[in-house]
C-alpha positions as CSV (number, residue, x, y, z in Angstrom):
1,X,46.3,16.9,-17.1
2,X,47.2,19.0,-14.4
3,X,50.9,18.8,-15.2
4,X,49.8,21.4,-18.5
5,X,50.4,24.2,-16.2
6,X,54.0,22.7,-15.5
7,X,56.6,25.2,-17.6
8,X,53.8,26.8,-19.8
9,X,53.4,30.2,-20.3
10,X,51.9,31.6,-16.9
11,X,48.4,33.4,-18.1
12,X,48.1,30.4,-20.6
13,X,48.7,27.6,-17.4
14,X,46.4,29.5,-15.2
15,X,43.4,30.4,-17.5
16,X,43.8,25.8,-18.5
17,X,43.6,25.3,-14.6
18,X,40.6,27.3,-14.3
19,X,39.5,25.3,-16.9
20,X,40.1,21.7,-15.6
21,X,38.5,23.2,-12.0
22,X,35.2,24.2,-13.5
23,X,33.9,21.4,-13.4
24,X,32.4,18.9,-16.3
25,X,30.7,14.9,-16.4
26,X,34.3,13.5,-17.4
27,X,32.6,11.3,-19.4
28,X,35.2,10.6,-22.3
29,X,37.9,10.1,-20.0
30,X,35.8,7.4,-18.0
31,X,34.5,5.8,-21.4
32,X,38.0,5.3,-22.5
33,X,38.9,4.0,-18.9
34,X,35.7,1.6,-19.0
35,X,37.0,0.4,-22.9
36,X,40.1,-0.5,-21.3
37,X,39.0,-2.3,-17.8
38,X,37.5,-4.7,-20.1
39,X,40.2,-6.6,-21.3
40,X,43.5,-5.1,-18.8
41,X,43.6,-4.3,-15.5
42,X,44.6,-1.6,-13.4
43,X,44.8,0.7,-16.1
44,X,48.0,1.6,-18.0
45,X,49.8,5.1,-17.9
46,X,49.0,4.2,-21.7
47,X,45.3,4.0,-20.9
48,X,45.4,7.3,-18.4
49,X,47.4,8.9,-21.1
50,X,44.5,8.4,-23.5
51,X,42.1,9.0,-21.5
52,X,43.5,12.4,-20.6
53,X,44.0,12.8,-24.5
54,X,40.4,13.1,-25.2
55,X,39.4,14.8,-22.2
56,X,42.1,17.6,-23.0
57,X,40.7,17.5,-27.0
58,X,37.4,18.2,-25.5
59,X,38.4,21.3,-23.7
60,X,39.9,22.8,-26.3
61,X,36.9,22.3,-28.7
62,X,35.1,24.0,-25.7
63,X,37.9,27.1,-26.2
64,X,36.8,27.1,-29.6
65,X,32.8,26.7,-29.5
66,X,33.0,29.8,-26.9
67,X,34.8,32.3,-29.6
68,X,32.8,30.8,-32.4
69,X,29.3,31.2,-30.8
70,X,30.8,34.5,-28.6
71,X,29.7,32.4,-25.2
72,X,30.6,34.4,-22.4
73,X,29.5,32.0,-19.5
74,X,30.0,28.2,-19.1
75,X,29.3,25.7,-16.4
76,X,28.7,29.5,-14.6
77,X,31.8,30.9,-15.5
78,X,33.3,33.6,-17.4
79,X,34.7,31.3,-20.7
80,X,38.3,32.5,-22.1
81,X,36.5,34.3,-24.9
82,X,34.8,36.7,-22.4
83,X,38.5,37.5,-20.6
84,X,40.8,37.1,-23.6
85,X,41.2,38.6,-27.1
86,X,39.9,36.7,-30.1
87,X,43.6,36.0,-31.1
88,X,44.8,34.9,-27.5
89,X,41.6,32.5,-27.2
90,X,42.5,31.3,-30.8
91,X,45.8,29.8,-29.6
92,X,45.0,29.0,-26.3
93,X,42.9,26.6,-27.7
94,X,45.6,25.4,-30.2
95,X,47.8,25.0,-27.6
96,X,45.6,22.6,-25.5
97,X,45.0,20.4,-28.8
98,X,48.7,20.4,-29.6
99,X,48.8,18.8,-25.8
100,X,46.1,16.3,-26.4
101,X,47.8,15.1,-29.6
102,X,51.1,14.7,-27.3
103,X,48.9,12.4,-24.2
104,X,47.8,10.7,-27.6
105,X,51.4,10.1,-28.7
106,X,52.6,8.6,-25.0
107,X,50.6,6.0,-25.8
108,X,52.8,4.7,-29.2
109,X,50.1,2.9,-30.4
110,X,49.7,4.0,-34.2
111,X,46.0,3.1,-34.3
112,X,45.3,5.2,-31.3
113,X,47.4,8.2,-33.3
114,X,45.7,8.0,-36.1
115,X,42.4,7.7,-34.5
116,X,42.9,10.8,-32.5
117,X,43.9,12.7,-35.6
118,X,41.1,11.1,-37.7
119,X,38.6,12.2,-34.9
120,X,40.0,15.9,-34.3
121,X,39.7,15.9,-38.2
122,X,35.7,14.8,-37.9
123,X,35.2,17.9,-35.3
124,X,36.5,20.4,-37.2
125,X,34.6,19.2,-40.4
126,X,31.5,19.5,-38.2
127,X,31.9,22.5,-36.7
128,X,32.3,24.4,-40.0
129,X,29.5,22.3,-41.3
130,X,27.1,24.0,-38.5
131,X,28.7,27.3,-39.5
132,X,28.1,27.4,-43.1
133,X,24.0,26.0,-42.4
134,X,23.4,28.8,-39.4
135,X,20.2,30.2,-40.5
136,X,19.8,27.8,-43.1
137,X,15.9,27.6,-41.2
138,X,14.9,25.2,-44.2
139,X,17.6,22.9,-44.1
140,X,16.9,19.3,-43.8
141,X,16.1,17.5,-40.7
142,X,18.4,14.4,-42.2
143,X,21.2,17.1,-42.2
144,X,21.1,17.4,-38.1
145,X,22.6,13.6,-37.1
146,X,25.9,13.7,-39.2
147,X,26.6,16.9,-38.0
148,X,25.8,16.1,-34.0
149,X,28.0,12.8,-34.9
150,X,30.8,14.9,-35.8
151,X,30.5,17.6,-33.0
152,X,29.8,14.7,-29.8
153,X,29.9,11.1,-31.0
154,X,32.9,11.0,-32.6
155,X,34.9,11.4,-29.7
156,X,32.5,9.9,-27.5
157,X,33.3,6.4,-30.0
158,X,37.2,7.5,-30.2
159,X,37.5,6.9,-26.2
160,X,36.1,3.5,-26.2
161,X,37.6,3.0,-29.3
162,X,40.9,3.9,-28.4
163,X,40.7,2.1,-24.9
164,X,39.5,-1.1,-26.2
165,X,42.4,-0.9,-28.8
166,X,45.1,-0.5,-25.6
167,X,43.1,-3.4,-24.1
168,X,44.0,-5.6,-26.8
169,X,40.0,-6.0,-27.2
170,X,38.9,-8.5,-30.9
171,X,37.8,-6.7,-33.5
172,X,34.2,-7.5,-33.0
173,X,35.0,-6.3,-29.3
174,X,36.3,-3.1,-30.1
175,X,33.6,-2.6,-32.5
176,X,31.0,-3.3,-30.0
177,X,32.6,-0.7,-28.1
178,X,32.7,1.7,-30.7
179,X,29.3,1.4,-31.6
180,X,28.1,1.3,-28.1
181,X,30.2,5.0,-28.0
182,X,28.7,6.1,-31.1
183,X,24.9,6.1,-30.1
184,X,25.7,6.9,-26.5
185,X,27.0,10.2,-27.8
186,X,24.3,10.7,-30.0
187,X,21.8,10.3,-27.6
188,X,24.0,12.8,-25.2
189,X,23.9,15.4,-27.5
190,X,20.1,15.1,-27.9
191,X,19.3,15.6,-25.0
192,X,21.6,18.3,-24.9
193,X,19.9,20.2,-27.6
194,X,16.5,19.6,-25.9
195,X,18.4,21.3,-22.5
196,X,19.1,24.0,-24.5
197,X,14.9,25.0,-24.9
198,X,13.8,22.9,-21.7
199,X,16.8,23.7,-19.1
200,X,17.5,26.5,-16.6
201,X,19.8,28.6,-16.9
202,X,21.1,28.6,-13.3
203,X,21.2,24.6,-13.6
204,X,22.6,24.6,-17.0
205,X,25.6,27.4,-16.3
206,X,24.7,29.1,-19.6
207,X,21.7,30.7,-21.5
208,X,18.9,28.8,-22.3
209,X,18.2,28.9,-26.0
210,X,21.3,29.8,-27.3
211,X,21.7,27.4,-30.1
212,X,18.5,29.1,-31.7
213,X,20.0,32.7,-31.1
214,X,23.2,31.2,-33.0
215,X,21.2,30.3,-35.7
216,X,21.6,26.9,-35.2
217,X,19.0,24.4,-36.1
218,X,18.4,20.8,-33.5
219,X,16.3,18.6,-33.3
220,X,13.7,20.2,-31.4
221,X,13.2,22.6,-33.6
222,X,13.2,20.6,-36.8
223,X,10.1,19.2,-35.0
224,X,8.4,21.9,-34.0
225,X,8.8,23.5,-37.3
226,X,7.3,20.2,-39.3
227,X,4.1,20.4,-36.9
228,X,3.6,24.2,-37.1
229,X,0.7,25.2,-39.1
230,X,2.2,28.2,-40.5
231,X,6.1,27.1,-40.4
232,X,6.8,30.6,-43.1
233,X,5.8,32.4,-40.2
234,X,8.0,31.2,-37.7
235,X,11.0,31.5,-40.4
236,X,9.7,35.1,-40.7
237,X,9.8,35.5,-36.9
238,X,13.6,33.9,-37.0
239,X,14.8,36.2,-39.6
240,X,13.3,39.3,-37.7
241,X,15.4,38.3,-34.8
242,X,18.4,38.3,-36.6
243,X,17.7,41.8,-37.1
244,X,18.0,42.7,-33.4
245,X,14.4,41.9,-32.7
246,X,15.8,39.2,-30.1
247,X,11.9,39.4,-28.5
248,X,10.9,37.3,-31.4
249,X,13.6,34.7,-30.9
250,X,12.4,34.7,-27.2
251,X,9.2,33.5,-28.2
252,X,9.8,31.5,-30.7
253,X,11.9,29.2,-28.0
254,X,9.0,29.4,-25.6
255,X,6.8,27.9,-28.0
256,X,9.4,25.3,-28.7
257,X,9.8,24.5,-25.2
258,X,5.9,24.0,-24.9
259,X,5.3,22.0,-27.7
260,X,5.3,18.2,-28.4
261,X,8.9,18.9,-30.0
262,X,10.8,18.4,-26.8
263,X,8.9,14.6,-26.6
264,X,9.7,13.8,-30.2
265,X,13.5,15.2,-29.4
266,X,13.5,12.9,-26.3
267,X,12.2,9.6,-28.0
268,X,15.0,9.6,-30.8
269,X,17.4,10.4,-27.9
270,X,15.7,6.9,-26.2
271,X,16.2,5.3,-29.2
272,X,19.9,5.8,-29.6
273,X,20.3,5.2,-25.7
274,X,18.4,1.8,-26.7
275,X,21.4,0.9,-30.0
276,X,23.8,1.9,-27.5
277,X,22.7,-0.8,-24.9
278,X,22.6,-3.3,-27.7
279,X,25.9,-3.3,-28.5
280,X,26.6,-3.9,-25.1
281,X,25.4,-6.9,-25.2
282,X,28.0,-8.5,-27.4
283,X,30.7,-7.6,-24.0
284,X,32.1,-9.8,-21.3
285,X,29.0,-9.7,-18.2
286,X,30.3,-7.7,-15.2
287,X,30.0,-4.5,-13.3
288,X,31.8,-2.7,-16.2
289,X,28.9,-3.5,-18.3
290,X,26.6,-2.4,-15.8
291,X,27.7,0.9,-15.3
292,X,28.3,1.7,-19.4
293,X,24.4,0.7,-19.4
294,X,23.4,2.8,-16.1
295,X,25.8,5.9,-18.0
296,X,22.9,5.6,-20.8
297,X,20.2,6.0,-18.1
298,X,22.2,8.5,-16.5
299,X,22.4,10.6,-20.0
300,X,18.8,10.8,-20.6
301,X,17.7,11.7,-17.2
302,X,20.6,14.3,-16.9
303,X,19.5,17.9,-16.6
304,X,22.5,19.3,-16.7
């Protein structure tokens, strides 16, 4: 991934350095690694070429999500959209897809190709999905899981999709592994959205509550809003706010943050963390195994 910077444009190599040097779990480049160990060891440049695919399709969604939501800070950073122009940030995240999809091609595996593009397709569905319903502060809570599969599990399922398809897994292997992928990133993104009301911000690297300032409805909320007794009035609150009256927002993620929500939030989160160990269970035994069901552990208790 590093090799980017290599003959690119000299602003654009050094602001996707920064990038890669900020930090991050690395998680979809380890799941794809993990799909692969499985069935082929040590792991291909084909395998390392995909694994650096999705990691590199993950940063530039993160370009993106930054102009789109006007983030400023990340993992306690200025983000491209706070140093760049809207246009500049625009293709700098183009460029770093048009990379991924070339890690993707090294590994001329058609089904891997197609997966990629399949899945890149899925994120952007999403992401204009959770555009068009910002605000929407009625919209249904059945309305929250296709969209949080589009924006986190998809990829999280195309990296162990994609490795177990290098690996030469059966196709009840690499659906396990798919599956397994699927509710892992579900229950990641969870718990993400109940870090946004329940984090800090110096732990998180970015402000707390900024999904509700965007307008955007989780799961959290949904439950908080079903148990309120007077759910109009916290609507009323919400649309004050995105007047300028960002005190009311404030308290309105306060209340959030102390109410049996963040529980509720948490126990679907367990609940996907709980599929996603199941399908582990149709996989060879071994320390692989172990560790994909420690990750889900590790992805609940995370606080970061």
């Amino acid at each position: 991934m590093r090799s980017i910077g290599a003959g690119a444009y000299a602003p654009l190599a050094e602001a996707f350095l920064a990038l890669l040097g900020s930090g991050g779990k690395r998680l979809r480049p380890a799941l794809a690694l993990a799909a692969y160990g499985f069935y082929a060891e040590p792991a291909s440049e084909k395998a390392v070429a995909v694994a650096a695919a999705v990691e590199t399709l993950h940063n530039a969604t993160l370009v993106h999500d930054d102009l789109i939501d006007n983030a400023l800070v990340r993992r306690g950073m200025s983000t491209l959209n706070a140093v760049w122009n809207k246009g500049a940030t625009v293709l700098a995240g183009d460029y770093l897809f048009a990379r991924a999809a070339g890690f993707a091609a090294e590994t001329e595996n058609v089904r891997v190709v197609q997966l990629f593009a399949d899945t890149l397709r899925i994120i952007c569905e999403g992401e204009l999905r959770q555009l068009f319903s910002a605000r929407q502060w009625r919209q249904a809570k059945e309305d929250y899981y296709p969209r949080i599969f589009a924006k986190t599990a998809s990829l999280f399922a195309a990296a162990t999709r994609s490795g177990a398809i290098l690996g030469g897994a059966t196709p009840e292997q690499e659906q396990a592994l798919y599956d397994y992928g699927h509710y892992l990133g579900m229950a990641f993104q969870i718990v993400d959205d109940i870090l946004d009301y329940s984090g800090q911000e110096a732990t998180l690297g970015k402000p707390v509550g900024g999904d509700l300032r965007q307008g955007i409805v989780t799961l959290p909320f949904f439950y908080y809003l079903q148990s309120h007794a007077a759910p109009e009035g916290v609507i009323a609150r919400l649309q004050q706010a995105g007047n300028g009256r960002d005190d009311q927002v404030a308290d309105v993620i306060a209340a959030v943050r102390t109410s049996g929500a963040i529980q509720q939030a948490f126990a679907e989160a367990q609940g996907f963390g709980e599929q996603a160990k199941a399908a582990l269970e149709q996989l060879p035994d071994g320390l692989l195994r172990q560790a994909l069901a420690e990750l889900v552990d590790f992805t609940l208790q995370r606080r970061v």
